[in-house]
Biopython code that builds the backbone (N, CA, C, O; Angstrom):
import numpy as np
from Bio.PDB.StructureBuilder import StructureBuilder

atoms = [
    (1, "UNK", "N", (2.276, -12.124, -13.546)),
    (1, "UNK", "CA", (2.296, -11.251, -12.405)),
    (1, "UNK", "C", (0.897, -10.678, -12.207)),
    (1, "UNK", "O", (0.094, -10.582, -13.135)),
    (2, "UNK", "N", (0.661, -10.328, -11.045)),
    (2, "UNK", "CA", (-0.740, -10.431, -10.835)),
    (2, "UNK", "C", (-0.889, -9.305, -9.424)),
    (2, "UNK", "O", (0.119, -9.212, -8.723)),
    (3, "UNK", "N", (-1.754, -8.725, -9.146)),
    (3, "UNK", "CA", (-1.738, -7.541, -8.076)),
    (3, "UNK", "C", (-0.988, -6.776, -7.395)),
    (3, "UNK", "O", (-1.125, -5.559, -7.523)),
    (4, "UNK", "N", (-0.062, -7.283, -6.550)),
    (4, "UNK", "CA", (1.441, -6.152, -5.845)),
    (4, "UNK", "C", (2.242, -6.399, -6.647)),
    (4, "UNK", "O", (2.915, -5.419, -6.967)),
    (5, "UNK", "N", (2.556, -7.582, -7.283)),
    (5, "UNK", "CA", (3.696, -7.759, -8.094)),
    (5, "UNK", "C", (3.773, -6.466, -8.904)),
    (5, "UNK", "O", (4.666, -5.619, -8.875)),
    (6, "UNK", "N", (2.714, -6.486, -9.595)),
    (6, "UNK", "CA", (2.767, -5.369, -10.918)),
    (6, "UNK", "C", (3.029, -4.013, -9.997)),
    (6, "UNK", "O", (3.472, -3.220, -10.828)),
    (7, "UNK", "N", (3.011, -3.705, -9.421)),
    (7, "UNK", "CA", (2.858, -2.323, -8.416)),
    (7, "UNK", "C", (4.238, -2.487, -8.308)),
    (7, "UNK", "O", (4.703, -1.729, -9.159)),
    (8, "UNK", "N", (5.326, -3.161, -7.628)),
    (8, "UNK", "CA", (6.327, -3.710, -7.246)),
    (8, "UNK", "C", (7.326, -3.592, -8.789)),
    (8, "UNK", "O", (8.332, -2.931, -9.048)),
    (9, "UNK", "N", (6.828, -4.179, -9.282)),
    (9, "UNK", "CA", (7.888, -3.803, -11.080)),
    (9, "UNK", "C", (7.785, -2.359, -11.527)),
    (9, "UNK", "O", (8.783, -1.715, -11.850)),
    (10, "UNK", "N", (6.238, -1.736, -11.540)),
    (10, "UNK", "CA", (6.175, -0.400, -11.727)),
    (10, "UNK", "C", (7.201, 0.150, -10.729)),
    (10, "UNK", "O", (7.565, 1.212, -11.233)),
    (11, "UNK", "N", (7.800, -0.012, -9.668)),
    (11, "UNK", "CA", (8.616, 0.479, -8.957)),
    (11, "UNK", "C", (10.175, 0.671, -9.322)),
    (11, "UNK", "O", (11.057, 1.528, -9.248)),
    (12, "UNK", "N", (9.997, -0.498, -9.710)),
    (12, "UNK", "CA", (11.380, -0.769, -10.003)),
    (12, "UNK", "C", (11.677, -0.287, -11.422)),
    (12, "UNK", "O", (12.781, 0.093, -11.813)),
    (13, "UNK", "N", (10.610, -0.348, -12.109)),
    (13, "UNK", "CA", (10.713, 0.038, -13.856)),
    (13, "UNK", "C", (11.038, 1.914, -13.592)),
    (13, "UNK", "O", (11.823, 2.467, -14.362)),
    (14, "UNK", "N", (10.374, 2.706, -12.496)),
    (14, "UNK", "CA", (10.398, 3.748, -12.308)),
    (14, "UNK", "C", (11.633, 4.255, -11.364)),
    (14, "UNK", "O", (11.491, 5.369, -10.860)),
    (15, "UNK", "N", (12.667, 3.632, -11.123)),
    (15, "UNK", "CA", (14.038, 3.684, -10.332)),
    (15, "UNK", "C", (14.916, 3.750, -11.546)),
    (15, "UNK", "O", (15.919, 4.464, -11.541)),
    (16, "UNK", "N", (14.575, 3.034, -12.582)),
    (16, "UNK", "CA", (15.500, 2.767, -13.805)),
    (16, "UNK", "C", (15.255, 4.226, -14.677)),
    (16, "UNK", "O", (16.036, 4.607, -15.549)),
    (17, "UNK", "N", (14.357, 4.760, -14.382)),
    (17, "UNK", "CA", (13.987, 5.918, -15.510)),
    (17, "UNK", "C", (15.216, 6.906, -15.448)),
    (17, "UNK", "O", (15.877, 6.916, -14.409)),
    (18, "UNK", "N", (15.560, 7.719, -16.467)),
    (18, "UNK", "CA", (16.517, 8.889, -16.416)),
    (18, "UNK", "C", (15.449, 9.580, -15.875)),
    (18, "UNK", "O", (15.348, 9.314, -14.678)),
    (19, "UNK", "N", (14.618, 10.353, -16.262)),
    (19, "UNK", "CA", (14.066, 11.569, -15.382)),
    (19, "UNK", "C", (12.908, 11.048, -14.644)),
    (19, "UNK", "O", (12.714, 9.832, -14.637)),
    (20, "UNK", "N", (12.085, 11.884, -13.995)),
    (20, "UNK", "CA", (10.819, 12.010, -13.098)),
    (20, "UNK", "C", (9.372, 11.930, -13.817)),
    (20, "UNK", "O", (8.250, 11.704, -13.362)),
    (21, "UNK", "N", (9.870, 12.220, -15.195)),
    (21, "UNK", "CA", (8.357, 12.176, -16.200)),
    (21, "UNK", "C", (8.966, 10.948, -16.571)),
    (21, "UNK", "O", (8.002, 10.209, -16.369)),
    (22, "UNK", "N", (9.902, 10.172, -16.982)),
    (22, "UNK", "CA", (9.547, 9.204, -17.391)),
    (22, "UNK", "C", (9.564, 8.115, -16.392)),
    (22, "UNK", "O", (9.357, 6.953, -16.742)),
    (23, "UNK", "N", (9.828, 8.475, -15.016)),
    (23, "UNK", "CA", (9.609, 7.836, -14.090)),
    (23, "UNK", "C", (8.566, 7.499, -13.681)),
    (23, "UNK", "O", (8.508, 6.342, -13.265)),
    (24, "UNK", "N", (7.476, 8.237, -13.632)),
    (24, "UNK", "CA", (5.773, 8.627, -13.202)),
    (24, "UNK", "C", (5.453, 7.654, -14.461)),
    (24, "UNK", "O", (5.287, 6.472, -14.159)),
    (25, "UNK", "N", (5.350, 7.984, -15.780)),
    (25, "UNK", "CA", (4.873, 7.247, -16.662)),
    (25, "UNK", "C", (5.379, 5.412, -16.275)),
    (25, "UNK", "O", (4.496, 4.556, -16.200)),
    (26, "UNK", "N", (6.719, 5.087, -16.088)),
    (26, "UNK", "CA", (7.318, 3.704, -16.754)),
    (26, "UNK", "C", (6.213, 3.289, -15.235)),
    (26, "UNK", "O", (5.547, 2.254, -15.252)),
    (27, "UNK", "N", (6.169, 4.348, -13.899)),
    (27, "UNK", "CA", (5.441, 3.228, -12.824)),
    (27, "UNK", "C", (4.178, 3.335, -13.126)),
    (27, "UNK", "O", (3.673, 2.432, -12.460)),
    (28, "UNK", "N", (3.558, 3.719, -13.550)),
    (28, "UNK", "CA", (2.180, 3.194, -14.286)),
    (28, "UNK", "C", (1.570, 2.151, -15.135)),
    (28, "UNK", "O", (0.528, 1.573, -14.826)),
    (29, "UNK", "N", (2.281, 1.911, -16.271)),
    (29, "UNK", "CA", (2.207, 0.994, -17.171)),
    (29, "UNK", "C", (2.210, -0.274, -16.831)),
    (29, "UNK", "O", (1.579, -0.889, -17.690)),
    (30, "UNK", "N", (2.810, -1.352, -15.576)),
    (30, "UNK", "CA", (2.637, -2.442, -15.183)),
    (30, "UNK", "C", (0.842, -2.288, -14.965)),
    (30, "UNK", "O", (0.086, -3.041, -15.579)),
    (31, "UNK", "N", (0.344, -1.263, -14.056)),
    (31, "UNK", "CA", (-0.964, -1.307, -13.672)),
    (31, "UNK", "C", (-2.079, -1.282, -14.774)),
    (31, "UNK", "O", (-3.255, -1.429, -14.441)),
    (32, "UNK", "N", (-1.731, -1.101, -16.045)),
    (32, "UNK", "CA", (-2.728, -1.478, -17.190)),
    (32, "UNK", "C", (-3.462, -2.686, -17.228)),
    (32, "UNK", "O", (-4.692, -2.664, -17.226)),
    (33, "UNK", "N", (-2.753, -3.837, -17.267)),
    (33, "UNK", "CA", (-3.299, -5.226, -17.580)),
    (33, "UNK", "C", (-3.666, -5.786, -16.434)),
    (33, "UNK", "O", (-3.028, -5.369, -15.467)),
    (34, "UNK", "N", (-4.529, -6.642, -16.192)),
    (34, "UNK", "CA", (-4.865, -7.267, -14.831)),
    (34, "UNK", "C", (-3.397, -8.335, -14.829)),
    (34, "UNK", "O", (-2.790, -8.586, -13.788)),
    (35, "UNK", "N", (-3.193, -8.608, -15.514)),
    (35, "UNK", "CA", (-2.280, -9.638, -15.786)),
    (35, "UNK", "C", (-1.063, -9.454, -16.415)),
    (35, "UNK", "O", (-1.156, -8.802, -17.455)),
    (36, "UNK", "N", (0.253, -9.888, -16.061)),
    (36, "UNK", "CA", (1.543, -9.901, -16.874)),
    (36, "UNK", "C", (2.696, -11.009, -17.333)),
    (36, "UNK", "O", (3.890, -10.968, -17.036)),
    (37, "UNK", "N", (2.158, -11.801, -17.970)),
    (37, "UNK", "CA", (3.481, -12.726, -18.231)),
    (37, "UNK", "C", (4.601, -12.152, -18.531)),
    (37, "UNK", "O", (4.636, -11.143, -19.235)),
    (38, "UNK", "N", (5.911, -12.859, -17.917)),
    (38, "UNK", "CA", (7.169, -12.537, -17.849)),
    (38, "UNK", "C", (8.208, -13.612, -18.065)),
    (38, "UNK", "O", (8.380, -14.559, -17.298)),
    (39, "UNK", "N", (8.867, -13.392, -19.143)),
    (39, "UNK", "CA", (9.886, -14.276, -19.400)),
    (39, "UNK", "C", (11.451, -14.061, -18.697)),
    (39, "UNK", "O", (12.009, -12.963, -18.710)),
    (40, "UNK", "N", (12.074, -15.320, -18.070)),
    (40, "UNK", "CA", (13.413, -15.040, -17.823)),
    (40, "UNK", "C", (13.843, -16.209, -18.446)),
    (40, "UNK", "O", (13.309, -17.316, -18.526)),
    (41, "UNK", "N", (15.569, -15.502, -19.145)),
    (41, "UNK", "CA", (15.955, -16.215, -20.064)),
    (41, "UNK", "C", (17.803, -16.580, -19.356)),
    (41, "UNK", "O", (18.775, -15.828, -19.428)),
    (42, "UNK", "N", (17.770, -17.161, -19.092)),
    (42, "UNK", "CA", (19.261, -17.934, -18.507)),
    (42, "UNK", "C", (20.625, -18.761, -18.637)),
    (42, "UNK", "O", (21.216, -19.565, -17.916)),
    (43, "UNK", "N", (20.910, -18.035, -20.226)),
    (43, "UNK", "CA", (21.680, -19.570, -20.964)),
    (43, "UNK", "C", (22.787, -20.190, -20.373)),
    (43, "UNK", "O", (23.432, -19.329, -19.775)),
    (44, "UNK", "N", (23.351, -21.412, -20.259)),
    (44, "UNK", "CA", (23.993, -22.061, -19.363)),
    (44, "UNK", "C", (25.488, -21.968, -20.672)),
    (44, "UNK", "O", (25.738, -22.742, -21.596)),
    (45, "UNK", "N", (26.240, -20.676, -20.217)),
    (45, "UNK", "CA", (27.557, -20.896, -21.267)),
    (45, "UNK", "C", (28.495, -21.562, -21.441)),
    (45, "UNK", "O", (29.447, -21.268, -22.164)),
    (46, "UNK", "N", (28.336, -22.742, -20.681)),
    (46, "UNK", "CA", (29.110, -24.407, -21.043)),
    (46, "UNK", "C", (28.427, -25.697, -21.251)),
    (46, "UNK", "O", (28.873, -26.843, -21.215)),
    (47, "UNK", "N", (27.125, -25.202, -21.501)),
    (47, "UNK", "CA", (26.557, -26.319, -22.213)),
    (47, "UNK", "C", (27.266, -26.302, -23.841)),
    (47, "UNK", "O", (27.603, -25.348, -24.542)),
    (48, "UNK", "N", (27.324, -27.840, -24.096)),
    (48, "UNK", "CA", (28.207, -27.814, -25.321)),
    (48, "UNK", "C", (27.020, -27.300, -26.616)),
    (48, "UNK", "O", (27.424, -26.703, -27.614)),
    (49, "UNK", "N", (26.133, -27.502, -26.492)),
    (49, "UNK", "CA", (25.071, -26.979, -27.643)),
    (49, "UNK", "C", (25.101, -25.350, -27.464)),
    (49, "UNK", "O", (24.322, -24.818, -28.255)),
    (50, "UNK", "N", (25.740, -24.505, -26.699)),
    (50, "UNK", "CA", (25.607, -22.967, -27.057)),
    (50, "UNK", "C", (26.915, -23.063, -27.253)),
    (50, "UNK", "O", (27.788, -23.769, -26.748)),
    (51, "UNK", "N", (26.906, -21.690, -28.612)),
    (51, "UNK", "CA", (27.933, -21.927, -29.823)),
    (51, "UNK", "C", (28.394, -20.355, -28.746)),
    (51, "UNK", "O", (27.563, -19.637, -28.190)),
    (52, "UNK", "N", (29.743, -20.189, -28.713)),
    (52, "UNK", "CA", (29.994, -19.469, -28.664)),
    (52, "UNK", "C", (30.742, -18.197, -29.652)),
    (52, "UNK", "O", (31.005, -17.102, -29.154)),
]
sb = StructureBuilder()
sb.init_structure("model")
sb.init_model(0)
sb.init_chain("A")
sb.init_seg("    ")
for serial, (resi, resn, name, xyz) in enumerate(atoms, 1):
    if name == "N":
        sb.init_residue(resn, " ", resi, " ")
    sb.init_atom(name, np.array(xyz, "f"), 0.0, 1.0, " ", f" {name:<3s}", serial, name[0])
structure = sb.get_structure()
């Protein structure tokens, strides 16, 4: 993630907060890194190789 994106997650990371201080803080923290890799993880629960 890379310029609005990160602005855009800080948003959303700061909707999720219980209060307003940790709201202000969680939308900041995307804007640290110039850069953000992000993993999404999707397991398919009828593929026969995931054990349930």
């Amino acid at each position: 993630m890379t310029g609005n994106e990160r602005a855009r997650l800080g948003d959303e990371l700061a909707e999720a907060a219980a209060s307003p201080e940790q709201a202000r803080r969680a939308a900041t923290k995307p804007l640290r890194a110039p850069l953000l890799l992000s993993i999404v993880h999707c397991p398919a629960p009828d593929h026969p190789k995931v054990p349930e």
